[in-house]
C-alpha positions as a Markdown table, in Angstrom:
| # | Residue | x | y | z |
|---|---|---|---|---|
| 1 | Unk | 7.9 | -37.7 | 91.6 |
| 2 | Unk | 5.1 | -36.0 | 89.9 |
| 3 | Unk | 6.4 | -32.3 | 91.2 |
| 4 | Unk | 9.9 | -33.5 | 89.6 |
| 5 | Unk | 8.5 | -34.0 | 86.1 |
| 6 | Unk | 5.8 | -30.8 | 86.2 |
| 7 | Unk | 8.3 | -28.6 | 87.2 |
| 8 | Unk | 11.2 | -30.2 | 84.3 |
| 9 | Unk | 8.1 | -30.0 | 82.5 |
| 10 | Unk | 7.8 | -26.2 | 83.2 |
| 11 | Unk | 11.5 | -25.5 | 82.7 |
| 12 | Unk | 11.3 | -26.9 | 79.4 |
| 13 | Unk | 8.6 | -24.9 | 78.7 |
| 14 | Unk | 10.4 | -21.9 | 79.8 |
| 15 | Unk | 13.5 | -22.7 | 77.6 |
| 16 | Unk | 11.4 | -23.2 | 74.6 |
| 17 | Unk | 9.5 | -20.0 | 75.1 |
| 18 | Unk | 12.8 | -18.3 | 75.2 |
| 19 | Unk | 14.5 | -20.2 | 72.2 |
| 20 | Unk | 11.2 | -19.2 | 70.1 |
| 21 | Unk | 11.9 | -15.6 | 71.4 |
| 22 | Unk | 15.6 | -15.8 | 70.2 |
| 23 | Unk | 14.7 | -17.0 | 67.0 |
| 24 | Unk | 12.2 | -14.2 | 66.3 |
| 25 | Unk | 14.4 | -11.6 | 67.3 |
| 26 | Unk | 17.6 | -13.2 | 64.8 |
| 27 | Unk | 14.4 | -13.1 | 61.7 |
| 28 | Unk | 13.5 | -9.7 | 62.6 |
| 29 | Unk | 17.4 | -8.5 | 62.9 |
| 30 | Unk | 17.9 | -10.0 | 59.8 |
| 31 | Unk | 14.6 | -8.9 | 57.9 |
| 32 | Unk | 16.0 | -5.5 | 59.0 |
| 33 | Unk | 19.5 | -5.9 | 57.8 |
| 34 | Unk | 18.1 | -6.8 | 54.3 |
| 35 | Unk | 15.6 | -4.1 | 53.9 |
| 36 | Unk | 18.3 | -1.9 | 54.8 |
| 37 | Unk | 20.8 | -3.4 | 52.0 |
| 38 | Unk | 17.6 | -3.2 | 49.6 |
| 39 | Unk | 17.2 | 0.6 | 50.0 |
| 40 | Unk | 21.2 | 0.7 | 49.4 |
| 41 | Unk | 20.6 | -1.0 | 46.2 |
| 42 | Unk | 17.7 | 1.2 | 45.3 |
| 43 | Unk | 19.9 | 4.2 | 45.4 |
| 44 | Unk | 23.0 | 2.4 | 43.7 |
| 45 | Unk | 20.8 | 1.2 | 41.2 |
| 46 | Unk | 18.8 | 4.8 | 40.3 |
| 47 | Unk | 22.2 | 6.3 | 40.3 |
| 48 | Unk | 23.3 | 4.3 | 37.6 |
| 49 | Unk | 20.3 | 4.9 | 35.7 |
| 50 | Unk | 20.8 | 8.5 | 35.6 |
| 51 | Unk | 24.5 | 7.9 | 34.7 |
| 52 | Unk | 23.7 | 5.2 | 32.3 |
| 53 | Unk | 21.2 | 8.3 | 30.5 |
| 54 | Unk | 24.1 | 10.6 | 30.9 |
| 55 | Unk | 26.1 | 8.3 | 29.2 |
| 56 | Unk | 23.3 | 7.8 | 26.3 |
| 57 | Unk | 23.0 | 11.5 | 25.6 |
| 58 | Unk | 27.3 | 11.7 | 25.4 |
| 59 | Unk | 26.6 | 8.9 | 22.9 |
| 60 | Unk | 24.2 | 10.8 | 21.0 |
| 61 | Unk | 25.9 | 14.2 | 21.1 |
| 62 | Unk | 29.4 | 12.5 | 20.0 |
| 63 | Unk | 27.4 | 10.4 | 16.9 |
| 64 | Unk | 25.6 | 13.6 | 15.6 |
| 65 | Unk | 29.4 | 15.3 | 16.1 |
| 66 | Unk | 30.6 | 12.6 | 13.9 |
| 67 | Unk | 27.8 | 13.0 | 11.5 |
| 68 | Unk | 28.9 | 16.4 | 11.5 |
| 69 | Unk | 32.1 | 15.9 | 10.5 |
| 70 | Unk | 31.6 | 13.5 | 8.3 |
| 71 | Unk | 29.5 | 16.1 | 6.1 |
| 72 | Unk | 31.9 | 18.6 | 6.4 |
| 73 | Unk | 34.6 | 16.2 | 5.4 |
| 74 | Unk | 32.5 | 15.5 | 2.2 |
| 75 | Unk | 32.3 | 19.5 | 1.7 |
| 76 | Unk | 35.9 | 19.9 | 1.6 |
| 77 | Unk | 36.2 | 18.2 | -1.1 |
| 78 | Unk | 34.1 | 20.1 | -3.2 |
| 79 | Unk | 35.4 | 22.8 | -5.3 |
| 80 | Unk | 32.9 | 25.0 | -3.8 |
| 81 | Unk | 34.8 | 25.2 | -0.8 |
| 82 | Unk | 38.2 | 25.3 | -2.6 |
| 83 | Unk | 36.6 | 28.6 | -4.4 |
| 84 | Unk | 35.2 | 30.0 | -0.9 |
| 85 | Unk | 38.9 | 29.5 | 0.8 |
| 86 | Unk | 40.7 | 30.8 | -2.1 |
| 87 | Unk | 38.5 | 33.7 | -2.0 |
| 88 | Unk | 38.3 | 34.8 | 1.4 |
| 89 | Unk | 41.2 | 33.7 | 2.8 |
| 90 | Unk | 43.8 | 34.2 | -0.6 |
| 91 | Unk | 42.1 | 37.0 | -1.9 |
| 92 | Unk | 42.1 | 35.5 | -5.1 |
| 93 | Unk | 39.6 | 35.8 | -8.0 |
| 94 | Unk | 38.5 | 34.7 | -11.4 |
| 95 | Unk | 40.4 | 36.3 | -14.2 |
| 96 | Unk | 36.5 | 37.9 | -15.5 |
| 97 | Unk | 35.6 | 38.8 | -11.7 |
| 98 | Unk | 36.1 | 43.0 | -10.8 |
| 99 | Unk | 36.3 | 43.7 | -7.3 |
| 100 | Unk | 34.7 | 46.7 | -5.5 |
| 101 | Unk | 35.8 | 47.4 | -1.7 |
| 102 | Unk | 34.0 | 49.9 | 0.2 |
| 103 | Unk | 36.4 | 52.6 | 1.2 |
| 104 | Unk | 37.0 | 54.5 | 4.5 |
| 105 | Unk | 35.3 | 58.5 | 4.3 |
């Protein structure tokens, strides 16, 4: 009777030895599978960091354009720039103003 339970003893021994070995391996397999994922999302989340900078810059360059035009909108309706497209553009002149125009030798 006393070899019955050492060696039930042992086998349980055995089985728990391998259960512990199972479960090890399925926490390494799976601390593997998520450092894996987390490098993933290190690269997804650096590649939206340089286009979320892009993006920033386009923001920028499109504000200043608007800035721009804004300015140039203003200038139009000055009569400065009425006088400047009338002149170059109409040719025409103050009733006071002569005109000299270098000729062709």
């Amino acid at each position: 009777m006393a070899v019955r339970k050492r060696r039930a003893a042992y086998r349980r021994k055995q089985q728990n030895k391998l259960a512990v070995v199972m479960i090890i391996g399925v926490v390494l397999m799976l601390v593997v599978v998520l450092k894996i994922r987390e490098a993933d999302l290190k690269k997804q989340a650096a590649a939206y960091a340089k286009q979320e900078a892009q993006w920033e810059a386009m923001i920028q360059s499109e504000s200043e354009r608007a800035d721009e035009l804004e300015e140039f909108s203003r200038y139009t309706q000055t009569n400065k720039y009425k006088e400047e497209v009338a002149r170059d553009k109409l040719g025409l002149v103050y009733d006071n103003q002569i005109i000299f125009e270098a000729g062709d030798d």
